[in-house]
C-alpha positions as CSV (number, residue, x, y, z in Angstrom):
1,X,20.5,308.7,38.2
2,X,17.0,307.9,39.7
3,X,16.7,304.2,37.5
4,X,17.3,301.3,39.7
5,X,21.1,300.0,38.6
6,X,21.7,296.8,36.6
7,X,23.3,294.2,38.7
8,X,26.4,291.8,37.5
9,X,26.4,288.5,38.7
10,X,28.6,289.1,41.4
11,X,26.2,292.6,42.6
12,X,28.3,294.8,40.9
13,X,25.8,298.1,40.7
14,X,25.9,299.9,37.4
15,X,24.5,302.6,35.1
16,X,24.7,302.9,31.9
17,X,23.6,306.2,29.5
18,X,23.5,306.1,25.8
19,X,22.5,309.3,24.2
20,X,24.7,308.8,21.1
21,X,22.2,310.0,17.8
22,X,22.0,306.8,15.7
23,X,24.2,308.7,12.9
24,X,27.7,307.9,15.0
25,X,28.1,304.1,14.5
26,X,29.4,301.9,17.1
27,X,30.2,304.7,19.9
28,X,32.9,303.7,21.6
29,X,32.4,303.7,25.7
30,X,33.5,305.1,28.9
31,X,34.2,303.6,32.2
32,X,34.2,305.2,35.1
33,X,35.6,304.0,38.7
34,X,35.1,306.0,41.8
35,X,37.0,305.9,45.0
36,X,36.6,305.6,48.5
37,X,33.3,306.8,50.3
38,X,31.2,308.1,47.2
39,X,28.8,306.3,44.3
40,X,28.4,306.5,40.3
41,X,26.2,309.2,41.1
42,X,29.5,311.5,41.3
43,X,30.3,311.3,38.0
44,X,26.8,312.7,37.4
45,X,28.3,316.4,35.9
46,X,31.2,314.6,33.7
47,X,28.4,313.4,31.2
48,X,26.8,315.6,29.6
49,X,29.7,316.8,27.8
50,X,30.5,313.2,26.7
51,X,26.9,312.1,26.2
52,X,26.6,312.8,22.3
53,X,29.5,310.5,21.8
54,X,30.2,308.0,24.1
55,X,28.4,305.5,25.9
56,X,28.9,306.2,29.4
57,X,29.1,303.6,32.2
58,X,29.8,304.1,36.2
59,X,29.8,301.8,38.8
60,X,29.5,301.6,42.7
61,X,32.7,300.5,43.8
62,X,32.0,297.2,45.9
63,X,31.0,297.7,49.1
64,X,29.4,301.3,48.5
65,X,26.2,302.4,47.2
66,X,24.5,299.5,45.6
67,X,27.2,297.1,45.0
68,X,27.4,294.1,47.2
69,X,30.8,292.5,49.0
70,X,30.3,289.0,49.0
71,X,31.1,286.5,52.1
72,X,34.8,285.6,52.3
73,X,35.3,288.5,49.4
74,X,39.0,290.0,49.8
75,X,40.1,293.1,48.7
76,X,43.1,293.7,46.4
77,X,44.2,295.3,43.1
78,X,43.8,292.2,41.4
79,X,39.9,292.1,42.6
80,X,39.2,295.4,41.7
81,X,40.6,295.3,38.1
82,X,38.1,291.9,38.1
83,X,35.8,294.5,38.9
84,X,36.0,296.9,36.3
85,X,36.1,294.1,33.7
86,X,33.1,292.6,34.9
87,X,31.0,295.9,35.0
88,X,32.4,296.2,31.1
89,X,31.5,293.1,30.2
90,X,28.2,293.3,31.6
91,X,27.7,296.7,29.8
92,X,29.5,294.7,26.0
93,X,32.3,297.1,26.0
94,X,35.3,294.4,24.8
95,X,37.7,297.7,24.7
96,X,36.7,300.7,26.7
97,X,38.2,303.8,27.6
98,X,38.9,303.8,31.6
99,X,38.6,306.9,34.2
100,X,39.2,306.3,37.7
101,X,39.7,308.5,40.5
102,X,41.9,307.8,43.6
103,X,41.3,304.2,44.9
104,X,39.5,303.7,41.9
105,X,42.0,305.1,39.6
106,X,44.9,303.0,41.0
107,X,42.9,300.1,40.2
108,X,43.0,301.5,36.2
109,X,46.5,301.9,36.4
110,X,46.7,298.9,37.3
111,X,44.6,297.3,34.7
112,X,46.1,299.6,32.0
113,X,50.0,298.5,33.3
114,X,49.1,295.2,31.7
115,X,50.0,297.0,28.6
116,X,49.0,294.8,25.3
117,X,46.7,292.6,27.2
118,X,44.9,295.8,28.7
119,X,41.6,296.0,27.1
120,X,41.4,300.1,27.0
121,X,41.5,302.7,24.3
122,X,42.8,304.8,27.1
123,X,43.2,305.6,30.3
124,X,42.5,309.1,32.3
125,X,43.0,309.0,36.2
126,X,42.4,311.7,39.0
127,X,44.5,312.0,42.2
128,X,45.1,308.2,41.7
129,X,48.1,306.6,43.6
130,X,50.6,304.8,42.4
131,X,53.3,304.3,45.4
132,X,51.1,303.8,48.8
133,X,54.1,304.0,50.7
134,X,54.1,307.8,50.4
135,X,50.4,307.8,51.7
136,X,50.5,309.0,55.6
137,X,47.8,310.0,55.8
138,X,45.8,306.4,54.7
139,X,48.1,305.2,57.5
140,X,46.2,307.1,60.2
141,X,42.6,305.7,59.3
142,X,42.8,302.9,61.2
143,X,43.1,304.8,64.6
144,X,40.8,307.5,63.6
145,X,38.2,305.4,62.4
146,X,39.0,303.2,66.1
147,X,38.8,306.5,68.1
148,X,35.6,308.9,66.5
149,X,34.5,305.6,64.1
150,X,33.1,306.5,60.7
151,X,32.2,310.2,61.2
152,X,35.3,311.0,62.6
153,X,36.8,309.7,59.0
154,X,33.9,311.7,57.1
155,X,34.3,314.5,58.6
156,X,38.6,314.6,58.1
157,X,38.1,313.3,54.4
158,X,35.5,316.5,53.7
159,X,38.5,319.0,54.6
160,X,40.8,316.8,52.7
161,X,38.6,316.4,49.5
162,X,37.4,320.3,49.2
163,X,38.2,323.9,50.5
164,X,34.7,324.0,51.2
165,X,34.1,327.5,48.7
166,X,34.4,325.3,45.2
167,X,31.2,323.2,46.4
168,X,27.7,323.7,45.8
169,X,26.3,323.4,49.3
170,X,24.1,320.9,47.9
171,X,26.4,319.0,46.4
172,X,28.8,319.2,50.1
173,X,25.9,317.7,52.1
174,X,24.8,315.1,48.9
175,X,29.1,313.6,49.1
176,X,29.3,314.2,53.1
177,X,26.1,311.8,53.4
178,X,27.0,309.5,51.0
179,X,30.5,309.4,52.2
180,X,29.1,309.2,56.3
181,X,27.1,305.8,55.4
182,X,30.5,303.8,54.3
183,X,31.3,300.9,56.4
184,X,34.1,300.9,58.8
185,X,35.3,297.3,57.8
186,X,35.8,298.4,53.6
187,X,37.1,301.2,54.2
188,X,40.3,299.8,55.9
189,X,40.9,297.0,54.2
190,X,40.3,299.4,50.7
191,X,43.1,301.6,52.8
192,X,45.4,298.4,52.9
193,X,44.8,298.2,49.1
194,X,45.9,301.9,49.2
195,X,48.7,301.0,51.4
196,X,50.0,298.1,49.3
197,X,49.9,299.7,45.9
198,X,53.5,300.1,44.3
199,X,53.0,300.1,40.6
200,X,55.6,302.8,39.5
201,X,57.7,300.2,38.0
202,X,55.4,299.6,35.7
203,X,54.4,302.8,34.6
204,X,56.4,302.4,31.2
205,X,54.2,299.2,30.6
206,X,51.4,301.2,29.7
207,X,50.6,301.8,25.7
208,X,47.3,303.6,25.4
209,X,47.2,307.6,25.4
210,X,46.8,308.8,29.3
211,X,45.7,311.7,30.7
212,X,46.8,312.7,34.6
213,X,44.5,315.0,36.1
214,X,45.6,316.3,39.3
215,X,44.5,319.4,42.4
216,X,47.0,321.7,43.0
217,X,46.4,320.6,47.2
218,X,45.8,317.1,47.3
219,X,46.9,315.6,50.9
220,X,47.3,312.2,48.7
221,X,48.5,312.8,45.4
222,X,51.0,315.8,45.1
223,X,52.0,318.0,42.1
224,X,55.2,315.8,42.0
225,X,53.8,312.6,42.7
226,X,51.5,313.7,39.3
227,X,54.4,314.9,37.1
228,X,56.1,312.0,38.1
229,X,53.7,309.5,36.5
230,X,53.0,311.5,33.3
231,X,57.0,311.3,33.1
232,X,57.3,307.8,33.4
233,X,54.2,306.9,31.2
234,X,55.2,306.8,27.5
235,X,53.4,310.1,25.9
236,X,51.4,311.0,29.2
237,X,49.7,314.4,29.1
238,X,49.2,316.5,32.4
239,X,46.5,318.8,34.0
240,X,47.1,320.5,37.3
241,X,44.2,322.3,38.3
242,X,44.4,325.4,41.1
243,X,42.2,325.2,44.2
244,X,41.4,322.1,44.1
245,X,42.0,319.3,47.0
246,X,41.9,315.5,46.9
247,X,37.8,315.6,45.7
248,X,38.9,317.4,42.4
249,X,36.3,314.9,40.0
250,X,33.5,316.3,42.3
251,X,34.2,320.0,42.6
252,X,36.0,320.8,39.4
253,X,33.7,318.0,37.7
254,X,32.4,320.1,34.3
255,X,36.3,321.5,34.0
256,X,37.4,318.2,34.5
257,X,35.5,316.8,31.8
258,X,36.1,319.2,29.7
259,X,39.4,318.3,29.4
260,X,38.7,314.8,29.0
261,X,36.4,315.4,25.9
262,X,39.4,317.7,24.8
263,X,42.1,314.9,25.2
264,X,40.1,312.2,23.5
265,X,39.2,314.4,20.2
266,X,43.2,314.9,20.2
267,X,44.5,311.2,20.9
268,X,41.5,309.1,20.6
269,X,39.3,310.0,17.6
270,X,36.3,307.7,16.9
271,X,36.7,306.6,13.4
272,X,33.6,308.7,12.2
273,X,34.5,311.9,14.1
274,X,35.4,313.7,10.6
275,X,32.0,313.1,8.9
């Protein structure tokens, strides 16, 4: 992901790959939203496998990597679903199907809770929140990012995210970095986001084929907090994967999009997938 990003009018960064052979009319895209601390680069070993069908699109979340928060900007649920339908309409995906991880997948559960009016095909999130009441350990940001600043919070969100063993050292030093040069100020109010999500009320409201991916040892997103969404989500399928912490769409990336390519042959074929 070396090509400078596009830019929304709002300096939304995005990238866009389309390696669909001309034979598969009118591929159908994917969005994906990342979370707290990273860039669209972590997505980067989710595409292959997705490449020769989809048109692939991933953002910076505002406020990281390339993607500018403008003056006075306020963060919410509400502003980050505007998000993710402004980086699709800059990309001409009308109807899209939506991944997010944590943060990042609240906000698509959020979108996709809109039910009819929800512009997706369908929706796939990873250690995404639903209830922020239950998150503790968002809670104790604020005074660790006060006491050590933002390397104090790096370095407690790299034992959180991975064991340390499913990582390529490469890869741990690439999301430490990238995670190290967040700023204090979006972080905590993107924790009060976290803090003020409670959408399991409208969990049924969803209509488009979901898939709940989930670590066996998130501090964030449990087992149960997992099986309780694909119970309460009309027809919801779930994947609980072992040894894996909260940074699951990094370290178990090619398994984890595995079974995304797997779950949309299944629920979502395109309409020339049989030729």
């Amino acid at each position: 992901m070396s090509a400078a990003p596009n830019l929304t009018p709002s300096g939304l960064a995005w990238h866009a790959v389309d390696l669909v052979p001309p034979w598969h009319e009118a591929p159908e895209t994917i969005v994906f939203v990342a979370g707290l601390g990273t860039t669209a680069a972590m997505w980067s070993e989710w595409l292959p496998p997705l490449a020769s069908r989809y048109r692939l699109v991933h953002a910076d979340l505002r406020g990281f990597g390339a993607s500018r928060v403008p003056t006075g900007h306020r963060f919410t649920l509400a502003s980050l679903i505007d998000d993710i339908l402004e980086v699709a309409n800059a990309a001409g995906a009308p109807r899209f199907h939506l991944v997010g991880e944590a943060l990042g997948g609240a906000a698509c559960i959020a979108l996709a809770c809109r039910g009819a009016a929800a512009p997706l095909h369908s929706l796939t999130v990873c250690n995404a929140p639903f209830r922020g009441a239950s998150l503790d350990n968002v809670a104790a940001w604020r005074a660790l990012i006060g006491q050590g600043g933002v390397e104090a919070w790096s370095a407690r969100m790299m034992a959180q995210r991975f064991h340390g063993d499913e990582v390529d050292p490469a890869a741990w030093r690439w999301y430490e970095a990238t995670q190290r040069a967040s700023s204090a100020e979006t972080l905590l109010a993107l924790g009060d986001v976290l803090l003020s999500t409670a959408l399991v009320d409208l969990l049924p409201l969803i209509m488009v084929p979901t898939l709940v991916l989930c670590g066996d040892a998130s501090p964030y997103v449990s087992v149960d907090a997992a099986t309780e969404m694909a119970r309460t989500v009309p027809g919801a399928e779930l994947r609980v994967f072992d040894h894996a912490r909260h940074g699951l769409p990094f370290s178990h990336a090619r398994e984890c999009s595995a079974a995304l390519a797997d779950f949309l042959a299944r629920r979502c074929p395109s309409p020339d997938r049989s030729s």
